[in-house]
C-alpha positions in Angstrom: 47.0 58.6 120.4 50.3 58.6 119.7 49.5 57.7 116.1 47.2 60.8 115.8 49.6 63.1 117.1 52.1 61.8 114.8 49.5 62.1 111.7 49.5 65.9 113.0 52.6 66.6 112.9 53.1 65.8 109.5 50.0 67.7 108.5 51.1 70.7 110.0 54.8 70.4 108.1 53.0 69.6 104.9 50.9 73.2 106.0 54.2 75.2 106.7 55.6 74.1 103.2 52.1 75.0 101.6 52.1 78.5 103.1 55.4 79.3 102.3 54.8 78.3 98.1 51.6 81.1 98.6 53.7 83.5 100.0 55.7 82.9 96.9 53.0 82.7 94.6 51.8 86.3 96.9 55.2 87.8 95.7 55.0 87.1 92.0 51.1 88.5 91.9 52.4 91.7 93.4 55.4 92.0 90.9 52.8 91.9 88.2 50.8 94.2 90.0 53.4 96.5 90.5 54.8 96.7 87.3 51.2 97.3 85.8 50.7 99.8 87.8 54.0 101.3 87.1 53.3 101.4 83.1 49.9 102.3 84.1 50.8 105.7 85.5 53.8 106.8 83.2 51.5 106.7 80.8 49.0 109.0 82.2 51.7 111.3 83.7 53.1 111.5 79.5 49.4 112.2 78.8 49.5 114.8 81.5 52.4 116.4 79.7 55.4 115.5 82.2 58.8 115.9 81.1 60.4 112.2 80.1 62.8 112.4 83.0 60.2 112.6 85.5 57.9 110.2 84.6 57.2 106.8 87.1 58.2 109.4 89.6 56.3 108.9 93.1 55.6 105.4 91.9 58.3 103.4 93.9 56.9 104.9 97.3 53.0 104.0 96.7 54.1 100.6 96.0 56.1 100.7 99.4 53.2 102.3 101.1 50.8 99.5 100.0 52.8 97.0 101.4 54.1 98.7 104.1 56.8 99.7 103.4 59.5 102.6 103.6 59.3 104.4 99.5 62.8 103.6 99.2 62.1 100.0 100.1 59.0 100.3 97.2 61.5 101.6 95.1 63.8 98.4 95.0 60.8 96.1 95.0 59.1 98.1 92.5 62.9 97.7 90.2 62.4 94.2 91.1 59.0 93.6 89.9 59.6 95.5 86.4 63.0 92.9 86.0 60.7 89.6 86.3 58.1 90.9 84.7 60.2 92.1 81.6 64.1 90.3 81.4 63.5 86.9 83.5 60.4 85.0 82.5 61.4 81.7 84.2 62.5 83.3 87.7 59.1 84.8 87.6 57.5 81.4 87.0 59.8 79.8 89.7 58.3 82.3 92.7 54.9 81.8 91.2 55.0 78.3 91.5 56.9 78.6 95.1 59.7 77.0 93.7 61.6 80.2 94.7 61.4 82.5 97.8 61.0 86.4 96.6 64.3 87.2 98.5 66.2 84.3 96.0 64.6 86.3 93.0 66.0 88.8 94.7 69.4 87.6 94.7 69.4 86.5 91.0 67.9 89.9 89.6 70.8 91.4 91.6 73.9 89.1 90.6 72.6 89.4 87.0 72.9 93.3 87.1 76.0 93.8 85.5 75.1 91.4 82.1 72.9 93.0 79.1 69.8 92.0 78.9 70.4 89.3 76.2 72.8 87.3 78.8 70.7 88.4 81.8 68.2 86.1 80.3 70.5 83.5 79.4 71.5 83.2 83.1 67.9 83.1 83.7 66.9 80.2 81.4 70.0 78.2 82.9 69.4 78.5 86.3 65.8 79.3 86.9 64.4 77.1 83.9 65.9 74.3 85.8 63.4 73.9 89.2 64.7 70.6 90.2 68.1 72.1 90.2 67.2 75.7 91.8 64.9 74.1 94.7 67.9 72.1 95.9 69.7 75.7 96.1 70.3 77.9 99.4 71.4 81.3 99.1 75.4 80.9 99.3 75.2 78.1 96.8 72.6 80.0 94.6 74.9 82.9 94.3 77.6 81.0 93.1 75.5 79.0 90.3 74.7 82.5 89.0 78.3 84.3 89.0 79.5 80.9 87.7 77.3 81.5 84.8 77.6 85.0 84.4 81.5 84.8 84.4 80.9 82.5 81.3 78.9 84.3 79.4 80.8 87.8 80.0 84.2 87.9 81.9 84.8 91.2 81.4 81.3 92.4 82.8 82.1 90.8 85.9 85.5 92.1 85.9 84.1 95.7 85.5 81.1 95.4 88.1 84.0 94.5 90.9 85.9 97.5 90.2 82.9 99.9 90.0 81.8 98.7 93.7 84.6 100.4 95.0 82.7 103.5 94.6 80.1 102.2 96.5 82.0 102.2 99.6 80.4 103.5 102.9 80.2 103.8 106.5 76.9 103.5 108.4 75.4 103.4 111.9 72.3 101.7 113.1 70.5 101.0 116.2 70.9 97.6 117.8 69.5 96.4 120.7 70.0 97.3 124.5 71.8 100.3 123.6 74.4 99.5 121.7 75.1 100.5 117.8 75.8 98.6 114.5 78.5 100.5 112.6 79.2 99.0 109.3 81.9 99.6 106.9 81.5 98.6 103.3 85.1 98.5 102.3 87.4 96.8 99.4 88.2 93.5 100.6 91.6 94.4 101.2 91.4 97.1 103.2 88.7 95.7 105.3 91.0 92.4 106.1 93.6 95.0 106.7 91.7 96.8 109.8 90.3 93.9 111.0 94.0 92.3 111.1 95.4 95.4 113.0 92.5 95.4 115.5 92.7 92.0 116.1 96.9 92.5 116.5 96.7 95.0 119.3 93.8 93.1 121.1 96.1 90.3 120.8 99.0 92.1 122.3 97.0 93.7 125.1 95.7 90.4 126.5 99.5 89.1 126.4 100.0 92.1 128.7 97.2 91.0 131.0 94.5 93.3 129.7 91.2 91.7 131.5 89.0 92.4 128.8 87.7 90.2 125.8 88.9 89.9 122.7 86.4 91.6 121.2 86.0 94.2 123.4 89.5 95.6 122.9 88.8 95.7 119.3 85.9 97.2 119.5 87.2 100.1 122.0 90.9 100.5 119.7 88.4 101.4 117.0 87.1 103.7 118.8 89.9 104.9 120.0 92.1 105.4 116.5 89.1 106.8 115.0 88.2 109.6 117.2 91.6 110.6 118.6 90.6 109.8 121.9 93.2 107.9 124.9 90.6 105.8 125.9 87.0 105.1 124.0 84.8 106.1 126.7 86.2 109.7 126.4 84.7 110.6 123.0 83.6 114.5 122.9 80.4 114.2 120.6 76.9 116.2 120.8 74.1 113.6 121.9 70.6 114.9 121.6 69.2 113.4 124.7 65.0 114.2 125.3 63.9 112.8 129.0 61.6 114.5 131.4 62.9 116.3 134.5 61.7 114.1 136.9 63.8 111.3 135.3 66.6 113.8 135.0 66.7 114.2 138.5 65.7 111.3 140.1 67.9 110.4 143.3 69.0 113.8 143.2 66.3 116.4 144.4 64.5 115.1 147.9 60.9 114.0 146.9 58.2 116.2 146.3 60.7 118.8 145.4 59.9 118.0 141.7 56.0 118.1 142.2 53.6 120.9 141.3 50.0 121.5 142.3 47.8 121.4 144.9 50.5 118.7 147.8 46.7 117.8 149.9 44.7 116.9 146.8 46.3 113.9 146.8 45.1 113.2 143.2 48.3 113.0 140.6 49.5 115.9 138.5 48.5 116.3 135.1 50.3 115.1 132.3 52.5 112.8 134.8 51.9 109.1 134.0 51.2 106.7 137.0 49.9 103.8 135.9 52.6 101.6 137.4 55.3 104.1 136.4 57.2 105.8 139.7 58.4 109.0 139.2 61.6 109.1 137.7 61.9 105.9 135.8 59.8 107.3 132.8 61.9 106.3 129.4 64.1 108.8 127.8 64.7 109.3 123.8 68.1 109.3 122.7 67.8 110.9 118.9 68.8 108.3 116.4 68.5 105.6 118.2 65.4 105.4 120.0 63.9 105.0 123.7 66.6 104.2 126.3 66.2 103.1 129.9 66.2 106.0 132.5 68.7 105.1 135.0 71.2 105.0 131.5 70.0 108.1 130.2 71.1 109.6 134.2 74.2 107.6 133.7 75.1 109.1 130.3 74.8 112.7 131.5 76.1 112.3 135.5 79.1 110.9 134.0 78.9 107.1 134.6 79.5 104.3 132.3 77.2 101.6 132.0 78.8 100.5 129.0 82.2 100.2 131.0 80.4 97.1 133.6 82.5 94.3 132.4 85.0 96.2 129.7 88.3 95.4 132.0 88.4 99.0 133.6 87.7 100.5 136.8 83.9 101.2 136.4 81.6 102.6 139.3 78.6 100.5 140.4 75.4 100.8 138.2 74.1 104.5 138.7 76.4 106.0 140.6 78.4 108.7 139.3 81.6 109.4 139.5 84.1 112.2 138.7 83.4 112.6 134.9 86.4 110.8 133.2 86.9 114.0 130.7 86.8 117.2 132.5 86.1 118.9 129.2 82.5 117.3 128.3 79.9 119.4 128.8 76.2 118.9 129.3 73.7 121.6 128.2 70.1 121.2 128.9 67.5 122.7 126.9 64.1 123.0 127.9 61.2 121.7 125.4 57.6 122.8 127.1 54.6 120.3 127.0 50.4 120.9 127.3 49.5 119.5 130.7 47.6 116.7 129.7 48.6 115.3 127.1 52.2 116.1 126.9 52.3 117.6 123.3 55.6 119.6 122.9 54.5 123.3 122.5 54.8 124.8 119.0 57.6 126.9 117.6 56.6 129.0 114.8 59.1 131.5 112.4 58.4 134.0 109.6 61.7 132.1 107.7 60.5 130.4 104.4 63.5 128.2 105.4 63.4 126.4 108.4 65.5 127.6 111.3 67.8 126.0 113.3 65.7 126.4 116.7 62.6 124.8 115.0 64.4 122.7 113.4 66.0 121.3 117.0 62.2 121.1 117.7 61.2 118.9 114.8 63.8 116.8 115.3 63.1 116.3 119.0 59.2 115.5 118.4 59.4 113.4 115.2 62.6 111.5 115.9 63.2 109.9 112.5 61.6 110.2 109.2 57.7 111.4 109.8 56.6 108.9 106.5 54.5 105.7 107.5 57.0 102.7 107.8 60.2 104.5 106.9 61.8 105.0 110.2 64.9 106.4 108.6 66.8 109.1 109.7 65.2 113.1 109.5 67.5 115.0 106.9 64.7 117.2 105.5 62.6 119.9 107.0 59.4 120.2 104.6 56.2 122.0 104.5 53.7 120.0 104.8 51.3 122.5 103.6 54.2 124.2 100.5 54.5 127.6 100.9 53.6 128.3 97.4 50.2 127.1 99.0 50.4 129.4 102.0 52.1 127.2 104.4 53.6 129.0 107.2 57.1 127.8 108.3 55.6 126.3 111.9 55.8 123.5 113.9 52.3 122.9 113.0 53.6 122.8 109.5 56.3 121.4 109.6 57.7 117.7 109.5 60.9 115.9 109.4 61.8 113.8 106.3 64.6 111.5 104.9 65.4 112.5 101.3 63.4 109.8 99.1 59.9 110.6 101.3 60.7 114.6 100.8 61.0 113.7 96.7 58.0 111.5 97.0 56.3 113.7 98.4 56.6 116.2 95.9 55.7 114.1 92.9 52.5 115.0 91.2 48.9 114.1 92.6 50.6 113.9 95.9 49.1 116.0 98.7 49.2 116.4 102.5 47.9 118.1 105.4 47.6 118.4 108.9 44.7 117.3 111.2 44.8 120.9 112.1 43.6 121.7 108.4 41.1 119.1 108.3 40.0 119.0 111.7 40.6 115.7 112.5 42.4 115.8 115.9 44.1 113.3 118.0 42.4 112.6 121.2 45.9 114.0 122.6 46.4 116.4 120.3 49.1 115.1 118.8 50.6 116.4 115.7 49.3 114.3 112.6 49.7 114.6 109.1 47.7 112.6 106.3 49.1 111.7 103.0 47.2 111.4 100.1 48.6 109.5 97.2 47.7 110.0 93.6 45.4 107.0 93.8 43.3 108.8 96.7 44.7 106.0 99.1 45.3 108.0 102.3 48.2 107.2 105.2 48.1 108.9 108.4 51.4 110.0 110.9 51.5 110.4 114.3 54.0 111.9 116.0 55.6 109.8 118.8 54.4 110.5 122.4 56.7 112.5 125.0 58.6 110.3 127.1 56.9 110.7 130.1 53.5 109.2 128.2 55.0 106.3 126.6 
């Protein structure tokens, strides 16, 4: 037995390694793919008579909808494909053969950006065209094989791409989990050491001083703190779009029953209120740009409590309950957004505005939550038609989605089209608000808008 289990084992290692060389080989058939299918259409867009600038356009995000993808993701892999395809044959052959992982050919297409396409290929030949050498290679060690190269075929290339990412510095902000935030800074090396030393300086001088708190946590709050103004970090004065129903708004505050409507001796539950295992009041909330959120934090956020201060080193009340708000100047502001009984679908706004205005646009925002594209998921900086109003579109909620930038330009490229299921009548069951995308190919991609809180 023992022998046979062993035997296993070894087949299912030897089944692991096989898969991952076809997921390889996978990754170089779709780089063909794509950057036939890229030629492909500029060349019937030229035929079609488009300007030379705007060829390929709308290409990048059908490739990132057939895999899935966000069209600025399809746009990267699609850059990708048309690099191995065209300016390094042996990198190609290395994925296709599984020699290479398509997130290494990543890495070499993108430390090989700054060469011409003469050394690009040199660097390719050297370190690809040796797949004894390049298996043996993680990512860390592969990196520095390539610059090591590139250095020697042109210094000053190198030289120049260093300087020019100083322009590419940034700050950005991205959900993490269990409410908490990733915010990034891309800075010059210098200055990032710099404001790491200084944070790490004053945490260091606070815990001589007996500050309770960790380390990090006094870093993380000083940032906070020098960034925003603020005395202390829990005090920042920001607007935070908060959706949650009333009943989780108000939970432990109104007496039971208070909140209920109907018939009180039907006994049977009210419509649109979920209570399959869900007790009023504990129904998720949305908090915009970040996602759904536990109720009792969403209370705490608005009632003045800190969840966020359990464990930070200062006084912080027990878990929801709320204490005298810590700056007397916030404010909270509720705004009401009105559902169909049933099936919770947010009412429609509608405006005789060819641009979308700021009430509708508060609407949107609330109802779609983050880019409206399948798979993008980034954030809504576009209000489009989805019917244009050169095609009659009125400037409604029904017609009306939210968009990041690339899907709004993608969207507009030619042979692209969309509608709602109102148009086409092809409903929901809940009535939800849909849209379907047709791409150029006649591949079609369907959006639903997230449910309310209370129905998720």
């Amino acid at each position: 037995m023992e022998v046979l289990e062993a035997a296993e084992r070894v087949r299912l290692i030897d089944e692991i390694r096989l898969l991952e060389e076809l997921k390889s080989a996978a990754a170089a058939a779709q780089a063909r793919a794509a950057a036939a299918f890229d030629a492909s259409t500029r060349r019937a867009q030229a035929r079609a008579g488009l300007a030379a600038e705007e060829l390929g356009r709308g290409v990048g995000a059908q490739v990132g909808l057939a895999r899935r993808e966000s069209p600025h993701r399809g746009n990267r892999l699609l850059g990708l494909a048309k690099i191995l395809t065209t300016e390094m044959p042996c990198t190609l052959h290395a994925l296709s053969v599984g020699v290479l992982s398509e997130w290494r050919a990543t890495l070499l297409v993108r430390e090989t950006a700054c060469l011409s396409r003469q050394d690009r290929g040199r660097v390719d030949a050297v370190v690809a065209g040796d797949l004894a050498g390049l298996e043996a290679l993680g990512d860390r060690a592969l990196i520095a094989r390539v610059r090591s190269v590139a250095y020697g075929l042109d210094p000053q290339s190198v030289v120049n791409r260093a300087a020019k990412a100083v322009e590419g510095r940034y700050v950005s902000c991205r959900p993490a989990p269990d409410t908490m935030t990733y915010l990034t800074g891309l800075l010059p090396v210098a200055q990032g050491v710099g404001v790491f030393a200084a944070l790490s300086r004053e945490a260091d001088r606070l815990r001589a001083a007996g500050d309770c708190r960790g380390r990090g946590q006094i870093m993380a709050d000083t940032l906070v703190e020098r960034v925003t103004g603020q005395v202390r970090a829990e005090d920042v004065r920001v607007e935070v779009q908060l959706i949650m129903t009333d009943r989780a708004l108000l939970a432990g505050v109104l007496p039971a029953g208070v909140m209920d409507s109907g018939d009180p001796g039907a006994g049977a539950p009210v419509a649109g209120v979920p209570v399959a295992g869900v007790p009023d009041g504990s129904e998720s909330a949305v908090l915009a740009g970040y996602g759904v959120v536990p109720a009792q934090w969403a209370r705490d956020l608005i009632r003045g409590s800190r969840p966020d201060g359990l464990g930070s080193g200062r006084a912080a009340p027990e878990w929801g309950v709320p204490p005298v708000r810590p700056d007397p100047r916030t404010e909270v502001w509720l705004r009401r957004l009105y559902a169909v009984p049933g099936s919770g679908r947010l009412v429609a706004m509608d405006s005789k505005a060819r641009l979308v205005p700021k009430g509708l646009a508060r609407f949107i925002a609330a109802r779609d939550r983050v880019c409206r594209m399948p798979w993008c998921g980034a954030p809504i900086r576009h209000y489009d038609h989805v019917v244009p109003v050169r095609e009659g579109g009125l400037t409604s909620a029904g017609n009306v989605q939210g968009l990041c930038e690339a899907c709004n330009q993608a969207k507009e490229a030619p042979g692209w089209t969309a509608r709602t299921t109102q148009d086409i009548a092809d409903h929901t069951p809940d009535g939800r608000h849909t849209v379907v995308t047709t791409t150029p190919t006649g591949h079609v991609y369907r959006s639903i808008a997230p449910s309310p809180p209370a129905l998720e």
